[in-house]
C-alpha positions, 0 to 999 in steps of 0.5 A: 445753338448755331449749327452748320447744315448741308441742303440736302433738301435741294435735291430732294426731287432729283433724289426721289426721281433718280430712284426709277433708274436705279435698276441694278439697286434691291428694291427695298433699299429703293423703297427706304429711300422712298419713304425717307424722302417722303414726297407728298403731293398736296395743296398749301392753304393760306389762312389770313389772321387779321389781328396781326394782319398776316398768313399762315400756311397749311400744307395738306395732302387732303383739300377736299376736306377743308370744310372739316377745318374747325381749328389751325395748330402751330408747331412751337417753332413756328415764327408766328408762335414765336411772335404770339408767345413774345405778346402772351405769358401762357403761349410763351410758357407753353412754347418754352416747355415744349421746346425742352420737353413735350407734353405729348400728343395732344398738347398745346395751348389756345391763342387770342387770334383766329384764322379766317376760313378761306372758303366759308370765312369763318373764324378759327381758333389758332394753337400752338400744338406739340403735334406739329413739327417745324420741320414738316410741310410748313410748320402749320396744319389746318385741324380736320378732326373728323378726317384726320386720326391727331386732329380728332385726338387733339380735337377731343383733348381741346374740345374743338368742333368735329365737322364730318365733310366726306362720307364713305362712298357706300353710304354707311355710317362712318366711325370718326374719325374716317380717313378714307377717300368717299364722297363730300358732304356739307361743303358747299357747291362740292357737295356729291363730288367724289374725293379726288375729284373735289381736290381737283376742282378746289385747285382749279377755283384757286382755293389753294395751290399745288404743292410738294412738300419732302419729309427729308431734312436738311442735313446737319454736319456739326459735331462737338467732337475731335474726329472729324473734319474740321469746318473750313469757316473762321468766325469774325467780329467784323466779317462774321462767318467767312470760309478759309481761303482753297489755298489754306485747305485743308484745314488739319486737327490739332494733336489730340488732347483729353479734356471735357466738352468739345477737344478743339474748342478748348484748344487755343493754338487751334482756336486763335487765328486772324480773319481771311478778309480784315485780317483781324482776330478771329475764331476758327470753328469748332465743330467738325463734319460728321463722318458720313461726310467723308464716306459720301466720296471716298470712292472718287478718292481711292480712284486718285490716291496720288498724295500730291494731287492739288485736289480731292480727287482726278475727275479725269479718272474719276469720269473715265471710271465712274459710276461703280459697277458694284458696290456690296453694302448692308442694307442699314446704310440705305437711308443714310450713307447711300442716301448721302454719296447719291446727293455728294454726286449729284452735287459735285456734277452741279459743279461740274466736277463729275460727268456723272450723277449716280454714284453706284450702278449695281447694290448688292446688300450682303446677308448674314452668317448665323450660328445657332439661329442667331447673328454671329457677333463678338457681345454674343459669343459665337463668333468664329474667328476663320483661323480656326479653319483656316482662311481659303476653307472659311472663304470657301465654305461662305461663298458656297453657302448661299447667294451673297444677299441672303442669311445662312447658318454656319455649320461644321459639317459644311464647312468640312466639305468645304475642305474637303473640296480643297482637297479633291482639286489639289489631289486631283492636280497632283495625281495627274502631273506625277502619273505618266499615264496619258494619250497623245493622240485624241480620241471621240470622247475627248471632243466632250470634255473640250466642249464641257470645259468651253461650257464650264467657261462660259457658265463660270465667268456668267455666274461671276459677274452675276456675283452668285458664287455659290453656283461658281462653285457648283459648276467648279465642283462639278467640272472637277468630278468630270475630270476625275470620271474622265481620267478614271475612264481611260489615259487622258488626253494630254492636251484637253486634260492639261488645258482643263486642269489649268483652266480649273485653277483660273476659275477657282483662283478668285474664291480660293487665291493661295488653292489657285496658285498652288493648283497653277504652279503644278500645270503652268509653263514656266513663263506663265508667272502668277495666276493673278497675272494670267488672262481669264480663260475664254471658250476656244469653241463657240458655247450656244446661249443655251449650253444649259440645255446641252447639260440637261438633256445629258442629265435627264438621259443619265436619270432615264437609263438608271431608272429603267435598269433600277425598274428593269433590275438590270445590274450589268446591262450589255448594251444601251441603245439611245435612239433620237427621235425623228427631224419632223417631231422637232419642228412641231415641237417648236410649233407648239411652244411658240403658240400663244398659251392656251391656244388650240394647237392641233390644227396649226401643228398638222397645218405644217407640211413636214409635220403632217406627212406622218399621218396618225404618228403626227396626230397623235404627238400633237395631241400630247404637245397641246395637252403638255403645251404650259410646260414646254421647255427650250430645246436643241434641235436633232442634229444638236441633240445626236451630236450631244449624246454621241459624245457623251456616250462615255459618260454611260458606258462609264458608270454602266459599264455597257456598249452605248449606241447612239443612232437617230430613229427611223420610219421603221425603227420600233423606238421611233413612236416612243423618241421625243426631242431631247428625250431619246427612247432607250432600249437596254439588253 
């Protein structure tokens, strides 16, 4: 059966190659198409046969083992068994059943010729063997049973000689057959060489030649079947195949019509036209491309959707956009479709139609909702259909569950939190716009709130295009409970408040699009139009690289004072004294961290002047930095860290209900030995 193929193969290097650079791909889609291409490095041995004064090659990944060779096998394919069968009744017989149906493994049939040994001239016995398939290396191997698991089966089943040519390189025995590198034996002047070396020399003296042979095959596009794209070739009795003229594409389907076997070819209007080159009757094609087809480069399509464009896409536009940024696909597609719409771009900048040759800059595989352990899906019933919660709560609720990549559960208590953070936004927005209660004027504590919406900002928009959702939400849920703390604390601030309730509904926009414009249409000026439309909100301050360590130091200070007044049990403490510690503490901070790991440290610290003025105090810190040195973490230097602290003071007056004082420790301070950076001493009345 004629079928129509798409040469994949020839791109098989270049797909194997481009693999390296496609850093922004999950690594095991990388490794399917890895082994899918299946490049092998190896050596092709030609084996004369004198009866028919011709050569058979043999593809091999193992040359040092070819003194093992005791047979060559054809697959049934193979043109040399096509020739054997056409002189020879049981080879012919043989070639026939396995073509239809294989006997197994270990099937095959001797010939009447042998092939001539290239090293020792020997004669071997040649045969059609089901094991050995057309489409892989040459379509021939040379049988080394003692060193290879389907030759000794086949070997055994045949009773051809097993010749031990490589010996473990331990020197114990080797249970047959043995695979491994090793050492050689009984072959000739390459006794004693190790394995790799042996192949080397064999290339070297010409015994073979280098070769790379591909597991990827041919890709065949024929389909006998309605939907599809029609194969633009007309058959001719006088021409042959020729293709339909580009002024004559695309060729478009017939209505459909129900009938058996194969709709186009049964439809005659379709079928009956007239060759493009004589001009005499002719016959359209039948098959169709498979559907992969037209998926390897819809992407440049959606790029040009201008019906009147008088090609399959604007490479214009196609090269200002491509490649994609982001392209969120299952991992089943790995080794065909993506497979696919990397060769379709690789082509298509051959012909000079693309300026790229990857498609898809970043791959995201998307996990799985399960529902009691097991996939969701309609043959299983557990499907949950999202209008039974509705859509923003469902999309909400999947976006918090886990980073896009991974599986999760569903459940009914998460997807109720899920609403619930719904309303806590809405009601915190609404609250807010028909209360009167505000300040006009700024006070210090505001200054904390503008700085953590310009964090909130940065850290939103980071996670967004690192597409981890999940932690967009956990900053969003997070900067909603500072703005309920902060109004709750006292009348807010009318120009920071407003400016960070609108900048809440611009985050929260893209996960949840009608809570968005909802949220948006109560704070928004009157000309300010849809969310959709609005600009993505930027800091208005500048927002360190290291804001994270801003929010840790507070966190972890927060943490310290509830541990002490629970330790302590001090319900209602009246002052909370944060002391910072003192400027040179930083500096040999800093001084062990960047030390190479492991190394001595006291000595390089007290070497620092700044650091070494403080006597015992310094010895005894540097004492405690080497001992801690493995677990330092980034810091913020002391003016940074009071200035934090001072206007996040609000923040512990507000939950403890105390007068909060933030001072830096001096000389004398008694708190001075017990302040470390970003780790303030705390002294609680």
């Amino acid at each position: 059966m004629d079928q129509w193929f798409l040469t994949i193969t020839d791109y098989a290097e270049e797909l194997y190659e481009g693999l390296d650079d496609l850093d922004g791909w999950p690594e095991g889609v990388r490794d399917s198409q890895r082994n899918w291409i299946g490049r092998q490095e190896g050596a092709r041995v030609s084996f004369e046969v004198p009866a028919l004064d011709e050569t058979v090659d043999a593809f091999t990944t193992r040359l040092d083992t070819i003194y093992g060779a005791t047979y060559v096998a054809l697959s049934p394919g193979h043109d040399l068994a096509r020739e054997l069968a056409a002189a020879d009744d049981a080879v012919a017989a043989y070639v026939e059943r396995a073509r239809d149906d294989p006997d197994g493994e270990t099937s095959g049939v001797k010939t009447d010729v042998t092939a001539t040994h290239p090293l020792t001239g020997e004669e071997l016995p040649v045969y059609v063997a089901g094991y050995v398939l057309d489409d892989v290396g040459t379509g021939a191997v040379m049988g080394v049973p003692a060193h290879n698991e389907r030759d000794y089966e086949f070997a055994t089943d045949h009773d051809c000689p097993v010749a031990q040519v490589v010996e473990p390189i331990d020197g114990e025995d080797a249970t047959l057959p043995f695979t491994g590198d090793g050492m050689l034996t009984d072959s000739g002047e390459y006794d004693g060489l190790a394995s790799s070396a042996a192949r080397e020399r064999l290339l070297d003296a010409d015994v073979a030649e280098a070769d790379v042979q591909y597991r990827l095959r041919d890709w065949l596009i024929s389909r006998q079947r309605y939907w599809g794209t029609p194969i633009p070739v007309v058959h001719c009795d006088s021409c042959g195949p020729v293709l339909v003229p580009e002024e004559d594409l695309p060729v478009e389907l017939p209505e459909f019509v129900q009938t058996t076997g194969n709709p186009l070819a049964a439809n005659e209007e379709f079928v009956e036209t007239t060759c493009p080159d004589c001009g005499e009757p002719a016959e359209r094609e039948t098959d169709t491309m498979d559907t992969f087809v037209d998926s390897s480069w819809y992407f440049l399509r959606y790029l040009s959707n201008d019906d009147a464009l008088d090609a399959p896409f604007d490479a214009d536009l196609a090269n200002d956009w491509m490649p994609v940024d982001v392209y969120v696909g299952g991992e089943e597609h790995a080794v065909l479709h993506l497979l696919y719409i990397r060769f379709f771009t690789r082509a298509l900048a051959d012909l000079d139609l693309l300026d790229v040759s990857e498609p898809v800059d970043r791959l995201i595989n998307q996990g799985t909702i399960l529902h009691s352990g097991e996939k969701m899906s309609k043959s299983k019933g557990n499907a949950i259909a999202p209008h039974e919660y509705g859509a923003e709560t469902t999309r909400l609720f999947v976006l918090s569950a886990a980073h896009p990549a991974q599986d999760f559960e569903w459940t009914v208590k998460d997807v109720s939190s899920a609403y619930d953070f719904q309303q806590t936004l809405y009601s915190l927005t609404a609250e807010f716009v028909e209360s009167d209660a505000v300040r006009d004027s700024s006070a210090p504590h505001d200054a904390y709130l503008e700085r953590e919406i310009d964090r909130t900002v940065a850290a939103v928009t980071d996670e967004y295009e690192r597409f981890r959702f999940h932690r967009v939400i956990s900053e969003i849920q997070q900067f909603a409970r500072l703005l309920r703390r902060y109004r709750a604390y006292e009348d807010p601030y009318r120009y920071a408040y407003v400016r960070g309730l609108r900048v809440l509904a611009k985050l929260v926009g893209p996960l949840a699009p009608y809570l968005g414009e909802e949220l948006w249409s109560m704070v928004k000026q009157d000309d300010d139009g849809l969310i959709a439309e609005a600009r993505w909100p930027s800091p208005l301050q500048d927002v360190a690289d290291d804001y994270h360590v801003e929010r840790q130091l507070i966190r972890t200070t927060l943490d310290d004072v509830r541990d002490i007044t629970e330790v302590v049990d001090i319900d209602d403490p009246d002052e909370i004294d944060l002391v910072v510690a003192q400027s040179w503490k930083y500096r040999a901070y800093e001084i062990a961290r960047e030390a190479d790991a492991g190394s001595a440290i006291v000595g390089e610290i007290m070497g620092d002047e700044t650091v070494r003025d403080h006597d015992d105090a310094a010895a005894d810190y540097a004492a405690i930095l080497q001992d801690e040195q493995a677990g330092l973490e980034p810091i913020v230097d002391a003016d940074r860290e009071l200035e934090v602290l001072q206007q996040a003071a609000w923040l512990f007056e507000e939950e403890f209900g105390a007068t909060v004082t933030v001072r830096r420790a001096s000389d004398g301070d008694d708190l001075a030995r017990k302040a470390r950076p970003n780790k303030p001493a705390i002294h609680i009345n």
